[in-house]
NUVOLO-706292 format. One line per field, with one value per residue (C-alpha): residue number from 1; x, y, z. Coordinates in nm, 2 decimals. Example, Ala and Ser with C-alpha at 12.3 -4.5 7.8 and 13.67 -1.06 7.14 Angstrom:
resi = [1_2]
x = [1.23_1.37]
y = [-0.45_-0.11]
z = [0.78_0.71]
***
This chain:
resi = [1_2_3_4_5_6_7_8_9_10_11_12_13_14_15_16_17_18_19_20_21_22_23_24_25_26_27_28_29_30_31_32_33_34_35_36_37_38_39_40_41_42_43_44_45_46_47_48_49_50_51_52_53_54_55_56_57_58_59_60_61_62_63_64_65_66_67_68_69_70_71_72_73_74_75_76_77_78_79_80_81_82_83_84_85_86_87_88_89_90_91_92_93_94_95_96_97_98_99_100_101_102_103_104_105_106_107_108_109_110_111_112_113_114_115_116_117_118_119_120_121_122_123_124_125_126_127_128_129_130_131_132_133_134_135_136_137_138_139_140_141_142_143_144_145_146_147_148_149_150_151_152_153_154_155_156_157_158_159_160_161_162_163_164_165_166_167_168_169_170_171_172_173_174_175_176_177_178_179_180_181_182_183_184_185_186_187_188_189_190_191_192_193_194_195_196_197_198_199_200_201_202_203_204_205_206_207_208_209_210_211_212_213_214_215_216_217_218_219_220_221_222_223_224_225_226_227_228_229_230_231_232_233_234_235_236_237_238_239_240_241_242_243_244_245_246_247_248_249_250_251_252_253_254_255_256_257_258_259_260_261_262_263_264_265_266_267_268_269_270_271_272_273_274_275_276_277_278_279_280_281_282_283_284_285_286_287_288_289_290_291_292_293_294_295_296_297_298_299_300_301_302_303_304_305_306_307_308_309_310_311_312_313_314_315_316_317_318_319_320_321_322_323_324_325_326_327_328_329_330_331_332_333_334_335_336_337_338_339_340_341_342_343_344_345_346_347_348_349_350_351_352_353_354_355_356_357_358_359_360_361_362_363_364_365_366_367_368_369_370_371_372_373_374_375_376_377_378_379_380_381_382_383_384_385_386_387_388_389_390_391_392_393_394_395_396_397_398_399_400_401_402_403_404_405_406_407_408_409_410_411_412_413_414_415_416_417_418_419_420_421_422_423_424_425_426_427_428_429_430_431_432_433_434_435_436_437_438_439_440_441_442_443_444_445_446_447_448_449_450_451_452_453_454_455_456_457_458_459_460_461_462_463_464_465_466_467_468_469_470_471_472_473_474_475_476_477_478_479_480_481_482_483_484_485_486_487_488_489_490_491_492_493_494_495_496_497_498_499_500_501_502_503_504_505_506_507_508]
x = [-3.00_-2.85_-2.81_-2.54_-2.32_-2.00_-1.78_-1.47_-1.39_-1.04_-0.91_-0.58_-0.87_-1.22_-1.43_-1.42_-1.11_-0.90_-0.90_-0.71_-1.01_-1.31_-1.17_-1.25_-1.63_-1.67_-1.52_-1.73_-2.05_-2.10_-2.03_-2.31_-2.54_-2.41_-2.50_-2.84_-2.91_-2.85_-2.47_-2.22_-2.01_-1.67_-1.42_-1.07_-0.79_-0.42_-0.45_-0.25_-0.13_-0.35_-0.67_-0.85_-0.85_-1.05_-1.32_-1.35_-1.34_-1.08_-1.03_-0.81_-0.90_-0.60_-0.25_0.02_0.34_0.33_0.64_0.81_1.14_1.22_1.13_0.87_0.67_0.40_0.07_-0.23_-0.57_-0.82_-1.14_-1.43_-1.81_-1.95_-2.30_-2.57_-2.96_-3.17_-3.49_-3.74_-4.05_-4.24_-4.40_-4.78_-4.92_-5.13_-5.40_-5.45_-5.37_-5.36_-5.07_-4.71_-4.49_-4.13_-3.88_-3.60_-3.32_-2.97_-2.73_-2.30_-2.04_-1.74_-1.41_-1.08_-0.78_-0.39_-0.19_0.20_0.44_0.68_0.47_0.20_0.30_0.33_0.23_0.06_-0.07_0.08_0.27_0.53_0.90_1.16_0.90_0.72_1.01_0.93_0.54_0.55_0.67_0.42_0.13_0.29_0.28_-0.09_-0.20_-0.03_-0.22_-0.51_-0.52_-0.37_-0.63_-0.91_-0.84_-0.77_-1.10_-1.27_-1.40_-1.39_-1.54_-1.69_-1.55_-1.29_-1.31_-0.98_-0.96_-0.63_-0.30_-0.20_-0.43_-0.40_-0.14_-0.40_-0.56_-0.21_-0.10_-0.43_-0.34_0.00_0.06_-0.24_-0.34_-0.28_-0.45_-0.80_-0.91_-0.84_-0.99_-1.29_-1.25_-1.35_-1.18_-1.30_-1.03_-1.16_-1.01_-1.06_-0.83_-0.54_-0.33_-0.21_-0.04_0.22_0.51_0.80_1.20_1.25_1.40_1.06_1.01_1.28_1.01_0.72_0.89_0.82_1.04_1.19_0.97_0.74_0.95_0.76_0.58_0.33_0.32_0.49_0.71_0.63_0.89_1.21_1.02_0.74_0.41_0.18_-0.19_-0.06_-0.08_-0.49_-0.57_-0.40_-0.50_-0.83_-1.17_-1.31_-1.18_-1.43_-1.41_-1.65_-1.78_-1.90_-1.69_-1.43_-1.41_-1.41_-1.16_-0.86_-0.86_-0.71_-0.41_-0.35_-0.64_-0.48_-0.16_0.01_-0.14_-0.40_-0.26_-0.29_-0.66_-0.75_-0.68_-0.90_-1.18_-1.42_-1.39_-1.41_-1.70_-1.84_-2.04_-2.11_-2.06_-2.29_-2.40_-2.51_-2.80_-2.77_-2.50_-2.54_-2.90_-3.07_-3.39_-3.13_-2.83_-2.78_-2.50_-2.76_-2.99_-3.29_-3.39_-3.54_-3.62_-3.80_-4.10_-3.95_-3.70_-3.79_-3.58_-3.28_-3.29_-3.25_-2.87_-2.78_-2.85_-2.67_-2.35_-2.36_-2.32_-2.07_-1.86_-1.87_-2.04_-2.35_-2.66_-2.82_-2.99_-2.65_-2.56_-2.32_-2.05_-1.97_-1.64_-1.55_-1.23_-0.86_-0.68_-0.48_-0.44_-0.66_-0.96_-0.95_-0.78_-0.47_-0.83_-0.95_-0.65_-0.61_-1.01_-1.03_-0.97_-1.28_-1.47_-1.49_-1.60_-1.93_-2.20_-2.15_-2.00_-1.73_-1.72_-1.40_-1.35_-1.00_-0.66_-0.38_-0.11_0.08_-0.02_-0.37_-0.36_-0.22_-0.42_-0.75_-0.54_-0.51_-0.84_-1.03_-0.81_-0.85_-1.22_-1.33_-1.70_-1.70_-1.49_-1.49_-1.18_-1.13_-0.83_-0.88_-1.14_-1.43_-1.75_-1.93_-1.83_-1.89_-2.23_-2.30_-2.15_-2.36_-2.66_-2.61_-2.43_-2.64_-2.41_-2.15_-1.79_-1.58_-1.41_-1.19_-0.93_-1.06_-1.24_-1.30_-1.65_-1.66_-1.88_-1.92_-2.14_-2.38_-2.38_-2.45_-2.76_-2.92_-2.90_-3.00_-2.75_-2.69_-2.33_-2.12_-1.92_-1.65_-1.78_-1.53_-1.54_-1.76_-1.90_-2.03_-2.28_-2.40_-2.48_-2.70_-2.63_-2.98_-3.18_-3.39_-3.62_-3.70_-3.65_-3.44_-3.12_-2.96_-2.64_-2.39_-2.08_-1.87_-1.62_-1.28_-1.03_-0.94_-1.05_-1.24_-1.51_-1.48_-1.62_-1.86_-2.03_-2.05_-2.17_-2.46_-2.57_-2.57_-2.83_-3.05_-3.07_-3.18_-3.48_-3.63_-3.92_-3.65_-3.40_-3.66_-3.73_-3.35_-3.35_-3.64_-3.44_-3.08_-3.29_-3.47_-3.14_-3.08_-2.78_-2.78_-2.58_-2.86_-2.83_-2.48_-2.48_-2.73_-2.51_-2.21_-2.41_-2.47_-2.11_-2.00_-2.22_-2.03_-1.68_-1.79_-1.93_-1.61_-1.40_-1.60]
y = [-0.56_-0.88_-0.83_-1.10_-0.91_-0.82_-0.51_-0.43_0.00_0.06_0.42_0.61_0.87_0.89_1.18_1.37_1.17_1.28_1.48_1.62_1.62_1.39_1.13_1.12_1.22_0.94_0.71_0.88_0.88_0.57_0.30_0.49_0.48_0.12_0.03_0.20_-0.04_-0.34_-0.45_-0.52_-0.30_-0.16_0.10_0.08_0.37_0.48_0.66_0.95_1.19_1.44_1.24_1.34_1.00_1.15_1.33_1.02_0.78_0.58_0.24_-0.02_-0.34_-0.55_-0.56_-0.83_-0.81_-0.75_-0.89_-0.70_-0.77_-1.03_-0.75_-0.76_-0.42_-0.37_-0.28_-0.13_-0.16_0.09_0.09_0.40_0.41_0.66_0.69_0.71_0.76_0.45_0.62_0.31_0.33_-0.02_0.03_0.09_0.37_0.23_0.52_0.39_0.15_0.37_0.59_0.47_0.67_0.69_0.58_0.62_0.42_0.46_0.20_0.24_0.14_0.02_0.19_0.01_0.23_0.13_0.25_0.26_0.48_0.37_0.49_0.71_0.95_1.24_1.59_1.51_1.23_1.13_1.46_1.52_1.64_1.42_1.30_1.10_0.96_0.62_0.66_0.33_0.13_0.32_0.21_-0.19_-0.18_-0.03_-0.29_-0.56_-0.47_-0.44_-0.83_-0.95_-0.80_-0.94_-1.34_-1.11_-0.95_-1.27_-1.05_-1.21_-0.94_-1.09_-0.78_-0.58_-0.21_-0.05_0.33_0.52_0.38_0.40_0.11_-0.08_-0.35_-0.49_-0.72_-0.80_-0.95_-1.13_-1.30_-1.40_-1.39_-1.46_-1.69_-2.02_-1.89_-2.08_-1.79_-1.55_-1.74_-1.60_-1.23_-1.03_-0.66_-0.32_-0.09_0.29_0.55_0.90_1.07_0.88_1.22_1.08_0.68_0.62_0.63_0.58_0.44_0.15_0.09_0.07_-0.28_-0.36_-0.16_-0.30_-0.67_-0.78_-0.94_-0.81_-1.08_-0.75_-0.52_-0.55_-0.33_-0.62_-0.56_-0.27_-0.11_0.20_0.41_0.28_0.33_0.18_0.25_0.10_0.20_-0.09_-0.28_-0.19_-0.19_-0.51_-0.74_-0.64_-0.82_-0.52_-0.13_0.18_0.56_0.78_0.91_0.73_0.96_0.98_0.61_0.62_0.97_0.80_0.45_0.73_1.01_1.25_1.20_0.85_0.98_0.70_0.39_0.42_0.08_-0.10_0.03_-0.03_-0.40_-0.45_-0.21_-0.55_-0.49_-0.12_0.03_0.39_0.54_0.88_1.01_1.12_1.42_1.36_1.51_1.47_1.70_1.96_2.06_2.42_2.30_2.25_2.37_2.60_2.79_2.98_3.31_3.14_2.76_2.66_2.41_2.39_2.49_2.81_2.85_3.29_3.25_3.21_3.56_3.61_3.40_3.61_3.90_3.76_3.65_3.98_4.13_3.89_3.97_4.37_4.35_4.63_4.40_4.42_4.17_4.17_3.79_3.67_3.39_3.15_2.96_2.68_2.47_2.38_2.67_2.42_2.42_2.10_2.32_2.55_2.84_2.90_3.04_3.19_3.37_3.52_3.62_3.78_4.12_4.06_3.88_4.20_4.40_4.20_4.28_4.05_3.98_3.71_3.55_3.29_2.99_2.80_2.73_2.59_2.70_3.06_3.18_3.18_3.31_3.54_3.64_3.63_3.87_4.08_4.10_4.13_4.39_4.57_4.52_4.52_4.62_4.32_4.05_3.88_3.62_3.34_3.19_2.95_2.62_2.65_2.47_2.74_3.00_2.71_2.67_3.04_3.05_2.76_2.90_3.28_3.27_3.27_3.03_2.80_2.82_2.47_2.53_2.24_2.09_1.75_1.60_1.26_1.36_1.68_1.76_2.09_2.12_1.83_2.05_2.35_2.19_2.06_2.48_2.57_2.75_2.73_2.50_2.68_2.38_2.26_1.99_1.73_1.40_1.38_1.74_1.58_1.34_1.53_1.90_1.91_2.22_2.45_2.47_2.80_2.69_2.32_2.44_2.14_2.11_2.21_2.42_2.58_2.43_2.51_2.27_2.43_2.50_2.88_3.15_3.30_2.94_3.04_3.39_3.33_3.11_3.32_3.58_3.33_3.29_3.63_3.70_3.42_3.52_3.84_3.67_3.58_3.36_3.15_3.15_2.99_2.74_2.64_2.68_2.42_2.24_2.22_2.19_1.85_1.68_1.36_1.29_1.07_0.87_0.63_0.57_0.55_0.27_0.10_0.04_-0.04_-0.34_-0.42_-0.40_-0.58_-0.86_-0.88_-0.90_-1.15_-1.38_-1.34_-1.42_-1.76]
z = [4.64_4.75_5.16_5.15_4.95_5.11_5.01_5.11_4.99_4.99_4.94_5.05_5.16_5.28_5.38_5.72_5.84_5.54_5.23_4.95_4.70_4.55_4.57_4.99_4.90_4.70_4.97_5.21_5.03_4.80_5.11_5.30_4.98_4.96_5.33_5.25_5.03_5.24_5.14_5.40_5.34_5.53_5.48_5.52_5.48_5.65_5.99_5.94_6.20_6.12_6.18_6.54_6.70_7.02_6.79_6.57_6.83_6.72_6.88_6.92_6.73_6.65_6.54_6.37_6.15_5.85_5.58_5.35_5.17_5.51_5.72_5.95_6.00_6.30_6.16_6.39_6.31_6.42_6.43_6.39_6.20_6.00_6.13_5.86_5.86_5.68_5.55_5.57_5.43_5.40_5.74_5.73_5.94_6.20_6.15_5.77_5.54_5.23_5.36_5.44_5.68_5.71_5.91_6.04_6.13_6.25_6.12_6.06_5.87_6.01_5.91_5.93_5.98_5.89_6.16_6.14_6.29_6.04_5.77_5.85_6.11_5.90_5.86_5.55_5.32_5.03_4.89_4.72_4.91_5.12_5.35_5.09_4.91_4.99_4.88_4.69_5.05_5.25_4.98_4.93_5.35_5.35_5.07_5.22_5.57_5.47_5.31_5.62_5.87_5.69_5.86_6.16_6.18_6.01_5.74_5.34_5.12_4.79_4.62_4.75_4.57_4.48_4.39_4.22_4.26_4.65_4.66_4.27_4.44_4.57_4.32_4.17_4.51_4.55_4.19_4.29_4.69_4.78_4.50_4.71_5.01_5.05_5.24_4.91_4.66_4.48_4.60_4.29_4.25_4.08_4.04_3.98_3.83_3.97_3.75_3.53_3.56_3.91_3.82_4.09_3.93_4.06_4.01_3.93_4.26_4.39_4.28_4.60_4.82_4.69_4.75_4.38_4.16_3.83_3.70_3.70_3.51_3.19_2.95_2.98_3.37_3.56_3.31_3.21_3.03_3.31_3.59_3.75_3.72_3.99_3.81_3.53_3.85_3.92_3.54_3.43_3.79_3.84_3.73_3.61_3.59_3.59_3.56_3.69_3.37_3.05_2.84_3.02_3.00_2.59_2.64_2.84_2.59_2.31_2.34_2.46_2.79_2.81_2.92_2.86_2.93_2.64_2.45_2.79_2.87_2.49_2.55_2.85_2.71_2.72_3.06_3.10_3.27_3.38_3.68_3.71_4.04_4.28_4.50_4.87_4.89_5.24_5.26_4.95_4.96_4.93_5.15_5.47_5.43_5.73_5.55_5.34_5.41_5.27_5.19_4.91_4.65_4.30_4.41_4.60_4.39_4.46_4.78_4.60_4.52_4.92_4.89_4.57_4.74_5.06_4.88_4.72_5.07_5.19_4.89_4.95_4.57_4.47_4.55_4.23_3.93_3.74_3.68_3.90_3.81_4.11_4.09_4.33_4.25_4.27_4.07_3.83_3.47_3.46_3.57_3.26_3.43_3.15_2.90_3.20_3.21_2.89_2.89_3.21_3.10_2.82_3.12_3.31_3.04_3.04_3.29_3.54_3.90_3.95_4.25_4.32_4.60_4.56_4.62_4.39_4.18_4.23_3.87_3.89_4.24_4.21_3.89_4.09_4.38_4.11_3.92_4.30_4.34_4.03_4.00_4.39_4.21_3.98_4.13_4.47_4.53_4.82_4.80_5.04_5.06_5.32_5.31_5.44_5.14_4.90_5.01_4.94_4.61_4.47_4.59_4.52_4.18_3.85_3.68_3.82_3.59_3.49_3.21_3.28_3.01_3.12_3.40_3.50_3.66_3.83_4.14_4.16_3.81_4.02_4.32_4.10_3.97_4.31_4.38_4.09_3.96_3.55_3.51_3.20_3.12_2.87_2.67_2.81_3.02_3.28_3.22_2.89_3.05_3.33_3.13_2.82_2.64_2.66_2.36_2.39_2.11_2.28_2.66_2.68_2.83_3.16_3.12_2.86_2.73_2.45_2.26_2.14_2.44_2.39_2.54_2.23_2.28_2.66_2.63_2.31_2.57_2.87_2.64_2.51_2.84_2.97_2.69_2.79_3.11_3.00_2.93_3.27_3.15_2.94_3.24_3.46_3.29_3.28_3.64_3.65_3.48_3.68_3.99_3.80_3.72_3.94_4.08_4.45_4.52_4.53_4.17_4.14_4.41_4.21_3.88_4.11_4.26_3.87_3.83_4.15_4.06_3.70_3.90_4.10_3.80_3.59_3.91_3.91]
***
């Protein structure tokens, strides 16, 4: 990669500081895969309340008004660094020629953080209820901040990398309020979508808040069914737009996935791209991670029997060879849990364990409560999200569950596979390109999935693989075969240089 290259990662979350899902691991994990690979890259985000500034280290750096609507706002910029490990490995040994060692070097990247008390000082991040009523303000201010400290910190980004809405005003403000600005010209933008379910939309009011003009109420710009929609803003202003699965990518240009704002994606689908999302390795890995009874990898793949066995413990379920189902996710009815629901009784019938990891809506917790509670033999239920339980369930379950109605990427089928535990998949999205439906004829292929979204395709395929893994020779094989897939973060980082390099050649 080109060390000159300067990145600027823009996301309304990032990975420890805050979360509310993937989105912060991506944040988190592709800058550090980025700086491993020589870019200059930075991070910037809001500085919520809830952020430690004392365990992050949080420092003063600079601070300026900010305009909006001929008002002038104090903005706060903070300053912390995500430490990271650079694996080199060009060094010769001293004792030989013929053998290169390793090593290791600390390195950072810097992390910019948007502080307002105005806007930012609030139990939460971006949710919904009278505390967030003026979202589409507290995102113009935190766009608008984030341009303006760049000639404070003497920083000009080639690209600057926009994710989901809270951040999409960027590129439209560097096309028109920034355009005449020397020190603006030629920054390129990428605008990713996580997940197109969440647009920003808001009133139409908002266009006072976000200081535009009406000029921008248009279904060619803003408009979007009399309110205003600030994705159009991302998808129509920036150089190039990507999703984080190739599928998905094709899924979301057509109705229903589009959810609206198929026509506009279908017009820029010349300049529509895909990267699959990555796994760090660094974090989710059965040879270290300390949550587990036993480490492992491929080639001691046995010890896994010691974290089934384990979870089976933790879960006050008989420790025995039945298979056990591992679920880790947000309890929604994106995830697949409305045909969970209506097979669960069928489910338990089977000879299996169920072991759940989540929170979300009432309905399906309270269906878990009540299956756990009905079935304390056969069903384990966490309604919570800990790390520490995740870990567990990825390495002790047999197969990992995501029947999801769609799904951007996922992350927990990647995850599943570095442990070696089989994904059971719906055929949708991202889920498509990561997990090959197994072949037990060819020994090819790395998970199940099924097609139809009921719960008859659900159970027909949970049923399929309970009978291969009766068949322990055949199931191995599979398990060779999760544990061989290849998902770093490395990769990804890899095509999103290809595709920062495009940006920056169409902005010229």
């Amino acid at each position: 990669m080109n060390n000159k290259l300067k990145v600027l990662f823009v996301s309304s979350e990032v990975h420890p500081y805050a979360k509310t899902g993937g989105l912060a691991d991506v944040a988190f994990a592709l800058p550090k895969a980025l700086k491993q690979s020589g870019v200059d890259v930075r991070i910037a985000m809001p500085c919520y309340q809830k952020i430690d500034r004392s365990k992050f280290d949080l420092s003063y750096l600079t601070d300026f008004p900010v305009k909006i609507n001929d008002m002038k706002h104090n903005c706060i910029v903070r300053e912390s660094k995500l430490d990271i490990i650079i694996n080199k490995s060009n060094d010769i040994d001293e004792q030989s020629a013929d053998r290169k060692k390793t090593r290791k070097k600390h390195d950072s990247v810097p992390v910019y953080f948007i502080d307002s008390y105005e806007f930012f000082d609030r139990a939460g991040y971006y949710g919904e209820g009278s505390d967030y009523e003026d979202n589409a303000k507290r995102f113009s201010y935190f766009c608008r901040s984030v341009l303006e400290m760049l000639k404070k910190i003497d920083f000009k980004p080639d690209i600057i990398h926009v994710n989901d809405w809270q951040t999409a005003l960027i590129p439209l403000l560097l096309n028109n309020s920034y355009k005449s600005d020397e020190f603006y010209s030629n920054i390129a933008t990428i605008f990713t979508i996580h997940n197109i379910q969440y647009q920003g939309v808001f009133d139409i009011k908002a266009l006072v808040d976000l200081d535009l003009t009406w000029d921008y109420y248009s279904p060619d710009l803003l408009e979007y069914y009399g309110k205003i929609n600030l994705m159009k803003a991302g998808i129509i202003f920036s150089d190039i737009v990507n999703t984080v699965s190739n599928t998905y990518s094709v899924e979301i240009q057509n109705s229903p996935l589009g959810m609206g704002l198929e026509g506009l994606l279908a017009t820029r689908k010349n300049d529509i791209y895909a990267v699959i999302n990555g796994v760090d390795y660094d974090e989710w890995n059965p040879e270290n991670d300390k949550s587990l009874a036993a480490n492992y990898n491929a080639k001691t793949i046995k010890k896994k029997a010691e974290c089934k066995a384990d979870l089976q413990k933790a879960c006050g379920l008989p420790v025995s060879e039945v298979p056990v189902i591992g679920i880790v996710s947000r309890l929604a009815d994106q995830k697949g849990f409305d045909i969970v629901e209506k097979a669960m009784n069928d489910i338990m019938k089977l000879d299996l364990q169920l072991v759940v990891l989540g929170t979300g809506d009432k309905r399906y917790v309270d269906m878990f409560k009540e299956f756990g509670e009905k079935y304390p033999q056969k069903c384990s239920v966490f309604l919570k999200f800990d790390g520490f339980v995740a870990s567990k369930i990825y390495a002790g379950s047999d197969i990992f569950l995501m029947p999801s109605r769609f799904e951007p990427c996922g992350m927990g089928q990647l995850i599943a596979l570095k442990y070696g535990t089989v994904p059971l998949v719906r055929a949708t999205g991202g889920l498509i390109d990561t997990i090959l439906n197994f072949d037990a004829r060819t020994m090819y292929g790395n998970g199940f999935s099924f097609t139809e979204y009921n719960d008859a395709a659900l159970l027909r395929c949970i049923e399929h693989a309970l009978s291969i893994y009766q068949n322990k020779q055949i199931w191995n094989v599979l398990v060779q075969n999760t544990m061989a897939s290849n998902y770093s973060w490395d990769v990804a980082a890899e095509k999103y240089y290809e595709l920062y390099m495009k940006a920056v050649d169409k902005r010229k």
